[in-house]
N, C-alpha and C positions, 0 to 999 in steps of 0.2 A: 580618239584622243584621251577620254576621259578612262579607257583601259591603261594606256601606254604609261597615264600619270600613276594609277594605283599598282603598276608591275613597276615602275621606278622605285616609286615609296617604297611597297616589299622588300623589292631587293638592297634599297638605301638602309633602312629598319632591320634588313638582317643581316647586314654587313658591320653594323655598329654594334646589334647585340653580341657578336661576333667576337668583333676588338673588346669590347667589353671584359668578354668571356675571361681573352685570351688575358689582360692587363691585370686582370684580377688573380688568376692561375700564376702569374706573372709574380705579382707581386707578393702572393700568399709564400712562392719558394722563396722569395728574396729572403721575406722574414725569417722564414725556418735556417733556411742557412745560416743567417749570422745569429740566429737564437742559438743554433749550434756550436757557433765560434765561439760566441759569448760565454758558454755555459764548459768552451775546457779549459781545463787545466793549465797552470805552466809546465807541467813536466808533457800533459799532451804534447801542446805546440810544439815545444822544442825535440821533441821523439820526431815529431816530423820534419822541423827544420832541419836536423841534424842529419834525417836519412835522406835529404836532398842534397844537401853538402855530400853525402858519398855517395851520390852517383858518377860525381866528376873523377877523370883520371888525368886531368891535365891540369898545368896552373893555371886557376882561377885570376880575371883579369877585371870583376868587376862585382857587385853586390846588387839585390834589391834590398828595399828597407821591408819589412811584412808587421804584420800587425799582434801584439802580443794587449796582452788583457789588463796591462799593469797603468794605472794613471801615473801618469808627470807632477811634477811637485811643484810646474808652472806649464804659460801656454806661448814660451817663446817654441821657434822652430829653430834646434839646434841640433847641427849633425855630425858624430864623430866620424870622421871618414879611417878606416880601418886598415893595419897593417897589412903587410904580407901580398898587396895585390901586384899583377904582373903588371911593367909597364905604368906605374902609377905613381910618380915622385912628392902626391898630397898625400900620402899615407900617412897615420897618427894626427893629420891638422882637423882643425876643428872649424866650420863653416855655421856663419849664422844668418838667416835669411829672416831681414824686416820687410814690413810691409804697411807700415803707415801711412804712407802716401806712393810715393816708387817703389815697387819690388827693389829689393836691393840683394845679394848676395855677397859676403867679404870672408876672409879669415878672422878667428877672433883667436890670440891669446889665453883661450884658457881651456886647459883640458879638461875635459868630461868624460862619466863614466858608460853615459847611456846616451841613446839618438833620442829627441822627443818631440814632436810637432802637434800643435792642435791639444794639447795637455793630456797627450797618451804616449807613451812607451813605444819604437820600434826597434825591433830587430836586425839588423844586417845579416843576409843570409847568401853565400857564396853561390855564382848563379853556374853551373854544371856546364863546365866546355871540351866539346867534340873536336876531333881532329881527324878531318872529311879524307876523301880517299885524295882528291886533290891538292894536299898537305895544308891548307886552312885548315882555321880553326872556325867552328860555329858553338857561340852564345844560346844555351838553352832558357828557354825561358815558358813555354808551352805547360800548362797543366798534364795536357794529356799526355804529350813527350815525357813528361818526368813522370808522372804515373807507369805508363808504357817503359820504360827503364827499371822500375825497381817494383818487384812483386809485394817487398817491406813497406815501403815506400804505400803502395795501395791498402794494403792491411791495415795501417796505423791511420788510414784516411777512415776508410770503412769502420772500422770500431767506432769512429765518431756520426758518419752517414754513409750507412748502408748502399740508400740508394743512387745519391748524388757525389761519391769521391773526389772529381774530378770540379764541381761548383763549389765544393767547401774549399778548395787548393787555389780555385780561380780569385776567392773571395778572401783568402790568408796575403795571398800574392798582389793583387791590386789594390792598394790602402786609399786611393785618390776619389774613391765613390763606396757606397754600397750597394753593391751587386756580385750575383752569382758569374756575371759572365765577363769572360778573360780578355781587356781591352789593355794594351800594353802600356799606352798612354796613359792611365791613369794608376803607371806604377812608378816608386820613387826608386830611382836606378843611382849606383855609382860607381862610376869609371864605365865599362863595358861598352855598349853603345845604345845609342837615343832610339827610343819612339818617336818618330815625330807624326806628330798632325798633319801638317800639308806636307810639303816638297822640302825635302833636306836645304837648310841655310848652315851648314858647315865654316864656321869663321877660322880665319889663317891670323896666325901672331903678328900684329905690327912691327916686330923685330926682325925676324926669320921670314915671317912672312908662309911660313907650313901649318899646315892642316891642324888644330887645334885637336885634341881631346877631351870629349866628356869628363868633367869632373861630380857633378850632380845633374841628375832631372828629377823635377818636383813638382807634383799635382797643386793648382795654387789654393785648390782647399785644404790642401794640408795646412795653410800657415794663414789664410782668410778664406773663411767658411764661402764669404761670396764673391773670393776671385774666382774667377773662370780660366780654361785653358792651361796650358803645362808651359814650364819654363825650365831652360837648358844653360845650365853654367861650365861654360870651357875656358880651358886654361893650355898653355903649350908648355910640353913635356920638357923641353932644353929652357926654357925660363918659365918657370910654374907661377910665376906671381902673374904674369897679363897672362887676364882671363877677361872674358865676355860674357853677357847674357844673350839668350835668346828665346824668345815668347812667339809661343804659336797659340791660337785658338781655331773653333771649329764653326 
């Protein structure tokens, strides 16, 4: 009995120094990576967002937001939603999402020149769409797909991190946490379609009564550090003014 308890402990004892190991390894890459984001450039980042924008050969139908190095000149959460997308009749509107007490998401009246959530700067950067043998179309969104597309695309990573290309692109692209690794949900998406947390709650317009459209999803630490879970703002395409929220957590 008294062996059976001291071969438990061992193996308890080396299971934990273990996890240990591994969280610390863990979190030492986390640091280097965004020590690496932190320390490029704006003409870096945009070398790169830009050779993501050209890997698409179809019309782009949706954006993520990514993260650029420039502070905001305040800490509302405000987002330009951007011309030119396919299918997308909030183009040029301006969305402002409070959160004093209810998440709220509305239009507001005034245009802006930049997106800004959390008192930083992001970017909109066009999300690269495929058009499958089956005549769909598929939303790229993958690090490693868009890596694996563009050799430029890999090169302008690697001049930044050698050995990790694919965790620095994970960590440009997911603005909702700090981490290396590629969780879709904690990316702020617009138009395209949702990450969702659990099981798809797709809402239909009280008018029409059809399938809504993604107009935003937003990590809710973007706009309070200590909301939790992602939230989906849809609107319908034939009346774009009724829109819905929808909040998932994990």
């Amino acid at each position: 009995m008294r062996f059976a308890v001291a071969l438990l402990s061992t193996i308890a004892g080396g299971f934990f120094v273990t996890l240990a190991v591994v969280l610390i390894r863990f979190n030492q890459r986390r640091l280097a990576i965004a020590r690496i984001a932190a320390a490029a450039t704006s003409d870096d980042l945009e070398s790169i967002y830009k050779l993501i924008e050209d890997t698409t050969c179809e019309q782009p139908c949706g954006c993520v937001l990514v993260r650029t190095n420039q502070k905001a000149s305040h800490t509302r959460c405000i987002v330009a939603l951007p011309q030119g997308l396919d299918d997308f009749p909030w183009s040029g509107r301006t969305v402002e999402v409070e959160s004093a007490g209810e998440v709220v998401f509305r239009f507001i009246d005034q245009p802006v020149a930049e997106t800004a959530c959390a008192g930083r700067v992001l970017r909109p950067v066009l999300v690269p769409r495929i058009k499958l043998s089956s005549g769909k179309y598929r939303n790229v969104f993958s690090p490693k797909r868009l890596i694996a597309s563009s050799d430029t695309l890999e090169a302008a990573l690697r001049r930044l991190s050698q050995k990790h290309p694919d965790d620095l692109l994970s960590y440009l692209l997911c603005v909702g946490r700090e981490s290396f690794e590629f969780e879709p949900i904690d990316q702020a998406r617009i138009g395209t379609s949702p990450a969702w947390v659990q099981d798809p709650e797709w809402p239909t317009c009280p008018g029409c009564r059809r399938k809504q459209g993604l107009i935003l999803q937003i990590p809710g630490t973007l706009f309070a550090p200590q909301r939790k879970g992602t939230y989906y703002w849809f609107g319908c395409r034939k009346h774009p003014d009724a829109t819905q929220l929808v909040e998932q957590f994990t």
